[in-house]
C-alpha positions in Angstrom: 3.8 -15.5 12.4 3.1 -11.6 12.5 1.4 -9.8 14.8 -0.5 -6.1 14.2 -1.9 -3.7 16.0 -3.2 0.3 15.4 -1.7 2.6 17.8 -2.7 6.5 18.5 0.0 7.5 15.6 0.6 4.8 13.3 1.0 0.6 13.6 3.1 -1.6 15.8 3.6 -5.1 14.3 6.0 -7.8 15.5 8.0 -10.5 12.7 9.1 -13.6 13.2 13.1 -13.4 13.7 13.8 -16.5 11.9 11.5 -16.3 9.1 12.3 -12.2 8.2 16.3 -11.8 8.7 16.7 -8.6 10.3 18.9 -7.2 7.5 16.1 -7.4 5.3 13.3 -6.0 8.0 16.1 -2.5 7.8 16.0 -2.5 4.1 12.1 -2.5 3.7 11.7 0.1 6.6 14.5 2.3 4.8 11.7 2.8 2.3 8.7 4.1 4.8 11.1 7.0 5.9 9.3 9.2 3.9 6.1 8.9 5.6 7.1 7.3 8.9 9.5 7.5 11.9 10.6 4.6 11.9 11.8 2.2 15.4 13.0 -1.2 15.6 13.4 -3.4 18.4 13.9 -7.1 19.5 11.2 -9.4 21.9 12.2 -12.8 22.5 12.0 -14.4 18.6 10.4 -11.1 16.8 11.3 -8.2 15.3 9.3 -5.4 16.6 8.8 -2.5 14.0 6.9 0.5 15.2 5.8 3.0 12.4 4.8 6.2 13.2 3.3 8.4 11.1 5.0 12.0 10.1 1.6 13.4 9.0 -1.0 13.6 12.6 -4.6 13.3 11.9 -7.0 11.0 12.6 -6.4 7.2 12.5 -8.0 5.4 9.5 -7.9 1.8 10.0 -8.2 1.0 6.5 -4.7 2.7 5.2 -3.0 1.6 8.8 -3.8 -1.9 7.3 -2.8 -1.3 4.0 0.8 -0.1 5.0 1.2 -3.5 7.3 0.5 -5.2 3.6 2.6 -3.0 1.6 5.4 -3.5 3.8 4.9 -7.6 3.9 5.3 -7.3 0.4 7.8 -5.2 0.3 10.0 -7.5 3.1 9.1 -10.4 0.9 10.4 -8.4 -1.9 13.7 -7.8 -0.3 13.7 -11.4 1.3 14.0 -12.4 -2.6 16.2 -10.1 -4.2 18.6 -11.0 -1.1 18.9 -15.0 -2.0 20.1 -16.7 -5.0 17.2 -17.7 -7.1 17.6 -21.4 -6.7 17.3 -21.2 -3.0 14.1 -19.5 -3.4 12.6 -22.7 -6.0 
């Protein structure tokens, strides 16, 4: 299970250790360096990744939420391309 919060500059959301391989958690973060600093951390069975933006201005819910998505997809994205095919049927 994931968790998600807004913070002052960006979003805070914790993974599930066994379910995202933290390999694969580095991999999709490498590609919100453009727009985030990027932190990564370890509570009891999660991943914590903490992305803060580059850019200040006011928070806008909406897009905070829209980067947790994109960056699911993009971890389930990498989760794929990471095992053989017939692992993933």
């Amino acid at each position: 299970m994931s968790t998600f919060e807004i913070v002052e500059d960006g979003i805070v959301f914790r993974l599930d250790s066994d379910l995202y391989k933290v390999d694969c958690v580095i991999k999709t973060a490498h590609l919100f360096l453009d727009r985030y600093y990027i932190y990564l951390g370890q509570e009891d069975h999660a991943t914590v990744v903490t992305l803060m933006r580059k850019e200040k201005g006011e928070v806008d819910e909406e897009a905070e939420r829209a980067v947790f998505g994109e960056f699911c997809n993009e971890l389930l994205n990498q989760i794929v391309h990471q095992k053989p095919s017939k692992d993933i049927e």
